[in-house]
C-alpha positions as CSV (number, residue, x, y, z in Angstrom):
1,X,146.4,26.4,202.7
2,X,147.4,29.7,204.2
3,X,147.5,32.5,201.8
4,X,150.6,33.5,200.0
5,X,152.9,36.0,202.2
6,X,153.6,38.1,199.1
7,X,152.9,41.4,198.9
8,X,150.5,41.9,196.1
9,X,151.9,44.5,193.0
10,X,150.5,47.3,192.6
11,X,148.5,47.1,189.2
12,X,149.9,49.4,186.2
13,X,148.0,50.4,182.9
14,X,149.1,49.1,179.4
15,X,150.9,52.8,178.4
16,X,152.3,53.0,181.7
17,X,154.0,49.6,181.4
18,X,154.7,50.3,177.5
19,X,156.5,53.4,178.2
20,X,158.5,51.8,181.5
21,X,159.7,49.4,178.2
22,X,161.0,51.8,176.2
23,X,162.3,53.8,179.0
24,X,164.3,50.5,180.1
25,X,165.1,49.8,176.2
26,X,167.1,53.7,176.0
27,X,170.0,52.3,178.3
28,X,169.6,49.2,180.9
29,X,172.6,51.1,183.1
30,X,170.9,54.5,183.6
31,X,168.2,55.4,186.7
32,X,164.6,55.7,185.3
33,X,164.6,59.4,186.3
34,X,167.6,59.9,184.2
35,X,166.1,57.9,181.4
36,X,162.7,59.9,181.3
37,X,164.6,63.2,181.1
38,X,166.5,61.7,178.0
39,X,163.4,60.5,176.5
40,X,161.3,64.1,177.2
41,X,164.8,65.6,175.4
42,X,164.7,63.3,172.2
43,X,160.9,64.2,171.7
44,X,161.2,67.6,171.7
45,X,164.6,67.7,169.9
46,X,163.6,65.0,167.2
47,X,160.2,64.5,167.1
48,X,159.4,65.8,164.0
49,X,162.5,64.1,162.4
50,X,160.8,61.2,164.1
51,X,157.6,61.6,162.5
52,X,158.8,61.8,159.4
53,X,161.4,58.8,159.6
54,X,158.2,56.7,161.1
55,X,155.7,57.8,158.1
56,X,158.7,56.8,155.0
57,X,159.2,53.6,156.6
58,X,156.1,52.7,156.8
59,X,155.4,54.0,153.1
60,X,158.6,51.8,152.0
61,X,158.8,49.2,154.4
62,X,155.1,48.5,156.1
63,X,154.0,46.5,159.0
64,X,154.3,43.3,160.4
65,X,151.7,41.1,160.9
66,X,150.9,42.4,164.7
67,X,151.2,46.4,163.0
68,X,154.4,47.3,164.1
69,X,156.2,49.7,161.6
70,X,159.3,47.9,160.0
71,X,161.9,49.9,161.0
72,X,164.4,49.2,157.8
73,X,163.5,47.2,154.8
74,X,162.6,43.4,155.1
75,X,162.4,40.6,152.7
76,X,158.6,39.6,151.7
């Protein structure tokens, strides 16, 4: 069997591939580079607010089984 003709991917890290997610997550319409500028905006204009939103729900609603932070109340 010849090998496959397919050029191999390059080979990303787990943040690098998490953060092209939530990059893709902010608005499926926008170019990347437009969607990394509005990301680098949003954490400096909200983080702390962010923080802050992150640490109450997770005081009031907690984590699901794989330690994500509910992100509004959930029925135990």
């Amino acid at each position: 069997m010849p090998s496959s003709t397919k050029p191999k991917r390059e080979t990303v890290d787990f943040d690098t591939r998490r953060l092209a997610g939530i990059l893709a997550a902010l608005s499926p319409n926008d170019p990347p580079s437009t969607l990394l500028l509005e990301l680098k905006g949003l954490i400096t204009d909200k983080g702390e607010a962010d923080l802050g939103h992150l640490d109450r729900m997770e005081r009031e609603a907690g984590r699901d089984s794989e330690g994500y932070i509910y992100l509004r109340r959930v029925a135990r």
